[in-house]
C-alpha positions in Angstrom: -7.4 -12.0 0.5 -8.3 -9.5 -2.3 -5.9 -9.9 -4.9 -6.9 -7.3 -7.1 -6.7 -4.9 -3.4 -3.2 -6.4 -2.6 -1.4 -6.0 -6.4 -2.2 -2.3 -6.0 -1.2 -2.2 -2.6 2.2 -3.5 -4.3 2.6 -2.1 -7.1 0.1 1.2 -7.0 0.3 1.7 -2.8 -1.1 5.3 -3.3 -4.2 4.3 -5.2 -5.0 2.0 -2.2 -3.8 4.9 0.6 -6.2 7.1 -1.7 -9.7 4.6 -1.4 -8.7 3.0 1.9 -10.6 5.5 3.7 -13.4 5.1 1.6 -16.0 2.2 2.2 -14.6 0.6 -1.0 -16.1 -2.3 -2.6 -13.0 -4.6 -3.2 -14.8 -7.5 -2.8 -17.2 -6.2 -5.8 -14.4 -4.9 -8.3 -12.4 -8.3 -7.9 -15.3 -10.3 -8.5 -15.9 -8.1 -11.9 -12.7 -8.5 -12.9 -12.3 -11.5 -13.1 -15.8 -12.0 -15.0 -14.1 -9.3 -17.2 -10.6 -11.3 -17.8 -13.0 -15.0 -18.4 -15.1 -12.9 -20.9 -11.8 -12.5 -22.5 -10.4 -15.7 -22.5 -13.9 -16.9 -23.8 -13.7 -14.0 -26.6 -9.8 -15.0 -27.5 -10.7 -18.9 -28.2 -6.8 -19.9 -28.1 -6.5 -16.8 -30.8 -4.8 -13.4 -29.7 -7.4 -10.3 -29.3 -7.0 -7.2 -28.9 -8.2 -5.1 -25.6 -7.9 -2.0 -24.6 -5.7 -2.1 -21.2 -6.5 -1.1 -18.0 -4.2 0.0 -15.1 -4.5 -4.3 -13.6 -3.4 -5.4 -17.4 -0.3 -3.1 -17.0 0.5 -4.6 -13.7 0.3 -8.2 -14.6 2.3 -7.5 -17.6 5.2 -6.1 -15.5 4.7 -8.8 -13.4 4.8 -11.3 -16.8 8.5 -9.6 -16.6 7.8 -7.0 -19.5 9.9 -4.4 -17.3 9.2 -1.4 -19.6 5.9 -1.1 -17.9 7.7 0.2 -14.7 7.3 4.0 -15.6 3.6 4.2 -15.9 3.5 2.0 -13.2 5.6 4.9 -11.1 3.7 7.5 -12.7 0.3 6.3 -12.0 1.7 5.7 -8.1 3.0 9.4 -8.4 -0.3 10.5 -10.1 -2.6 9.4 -6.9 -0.2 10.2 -4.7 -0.6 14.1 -5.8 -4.0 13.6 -6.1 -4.1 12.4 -2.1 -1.9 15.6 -1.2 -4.3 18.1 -2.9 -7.5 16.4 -1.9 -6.3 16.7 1.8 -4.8 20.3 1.2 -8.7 21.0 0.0 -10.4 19.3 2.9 -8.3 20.9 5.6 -8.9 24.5 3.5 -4.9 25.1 2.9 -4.0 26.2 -0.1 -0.1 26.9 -1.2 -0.1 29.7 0.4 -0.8 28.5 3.9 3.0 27.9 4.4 
């Protein structure tokens, strides 16, 4: 199981809709993240640091319970979701005006 694959399937499912007919390297980006979050913990030495955050960090904080992560979480889902609709309006040559 990908764990990185399945928490965007859960919490991002149009990100995954939007790569899963891709030949996507899951196994790859889980494997650098989580060289990425034990450079951190490394880095942090029991001491807090300061990262910049990426789209996983937002999802394991809402997860943590910080519930005021929930709208970017939505509007990142709604974001790809869009992007999946016009990418497929392209490919297929439709524009608005087809309908």
């Amino acid at each position: 199981m990908n764990l990185v694959k399945e928490n965007l399937r859960l919490f991002i499912p149009s990100i995954v809709e939007f790569l899963d007919d891709q030949d996507f390297p899951w196994g790859k980006i889980e494997r650098n993240f989580n060289k990425h979050i034990e450079k951190r913990f490394v880095q942090a030495k029991n001491k807090p640091i300061t990262v910049e955050a990426n789209i996983y960090d937002i999802i394991i904080a809402f997860k943590q319970g910080r519930k005021e992560f929930i709208a970017l979480l939505i509007y990142f889902n709604r974001l790809f979701d869009e992007l999946n609709k016009n990418l497929h309006f392209n490919i297929l040559g439709w524009t608005e005006n087809t309908f």
